[in-house]
C-alpha positions as CSV (number, residue, x, y, z in Angstrom):
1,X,47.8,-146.1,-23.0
2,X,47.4,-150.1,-23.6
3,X,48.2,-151.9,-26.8
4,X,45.7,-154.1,-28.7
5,X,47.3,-156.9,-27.3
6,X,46.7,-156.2,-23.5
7,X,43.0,-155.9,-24.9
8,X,42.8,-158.9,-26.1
9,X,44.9,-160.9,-23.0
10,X,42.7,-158.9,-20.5
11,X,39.3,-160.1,-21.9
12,X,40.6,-163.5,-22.3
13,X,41.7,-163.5,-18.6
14,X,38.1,-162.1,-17.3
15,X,36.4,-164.8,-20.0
16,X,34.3,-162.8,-21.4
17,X,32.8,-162.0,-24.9
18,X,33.7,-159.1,-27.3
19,X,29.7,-158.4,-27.0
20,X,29.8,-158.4,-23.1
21,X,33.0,-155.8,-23.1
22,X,31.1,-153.5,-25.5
23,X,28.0,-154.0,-22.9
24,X,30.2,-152.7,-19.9
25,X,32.4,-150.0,-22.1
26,X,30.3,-148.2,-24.3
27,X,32.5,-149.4,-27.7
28,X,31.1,-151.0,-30.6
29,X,31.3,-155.1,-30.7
30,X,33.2,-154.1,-34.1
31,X,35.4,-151.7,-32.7
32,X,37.0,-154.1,-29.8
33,X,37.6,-156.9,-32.7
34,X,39.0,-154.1,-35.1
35,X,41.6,-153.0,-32.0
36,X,42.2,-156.6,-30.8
37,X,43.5,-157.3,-34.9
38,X,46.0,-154.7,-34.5
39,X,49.6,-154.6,-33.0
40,X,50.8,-152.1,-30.5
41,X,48.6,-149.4,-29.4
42,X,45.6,-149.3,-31.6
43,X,45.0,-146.2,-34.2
44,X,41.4,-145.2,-32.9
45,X,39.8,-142.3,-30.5
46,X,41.7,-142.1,-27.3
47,X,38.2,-142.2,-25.4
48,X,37.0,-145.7,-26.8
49,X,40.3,-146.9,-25.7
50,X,40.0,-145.2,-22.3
51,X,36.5,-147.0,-21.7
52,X,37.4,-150.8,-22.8
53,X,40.2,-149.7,-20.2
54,X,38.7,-148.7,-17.3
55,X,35.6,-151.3,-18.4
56,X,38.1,-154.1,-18.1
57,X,39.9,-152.4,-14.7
58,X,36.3,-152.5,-13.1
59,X,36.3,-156.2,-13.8
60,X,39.7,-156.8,-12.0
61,X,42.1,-156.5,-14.7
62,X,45.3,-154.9,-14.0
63,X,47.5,-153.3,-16.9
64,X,51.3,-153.1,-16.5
65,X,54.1,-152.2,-17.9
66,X,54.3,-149.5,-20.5
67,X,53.5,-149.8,-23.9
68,X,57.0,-149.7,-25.2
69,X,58.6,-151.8,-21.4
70,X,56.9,-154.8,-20.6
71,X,53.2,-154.5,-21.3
72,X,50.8,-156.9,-19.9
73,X,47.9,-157.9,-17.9
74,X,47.2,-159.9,-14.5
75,X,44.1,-160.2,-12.3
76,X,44.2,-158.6,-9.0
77,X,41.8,-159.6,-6.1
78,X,38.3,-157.7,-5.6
């Protein structure tokens, strides 16, 4: 599971626009900004979560750590 603030760090890192993410993942534009306000791991269905995830992993993003251990982002070579 990733926390609101990986989502936020990971789309920053791949510079690209709420609208774009919702283009790749499948999740509402006001969704992703309703998860990106919140702190830890956001209160939502599992499965929009799951596609901004693998939506952001299929751009290069990389999530580590654990939501309650060091949880972050970094960009891994394609």
């Amino acid at each position: 599971m990733i926390i609101s603030e990986q989502i936020r760090a990971a789309r920053q890192l791949v510079k690209i626009t709420a609208e774009i993410l919702a283009e790749k993942s499948g999740v509402g534009v006001a969704t992703i900004r309703r998860y990106e306000l919140m702190s830890g791991i956001p209160s939502g269905n599992a499965r929009s979560i799951d596609a901004l995830q693998k939506a952001l992993e299929s751009l290069g993003v990389e999530f580590i750590g654990t939501p309650e251990d060091g949880p972050g982002v970094r960009l891994v070579k394609k």
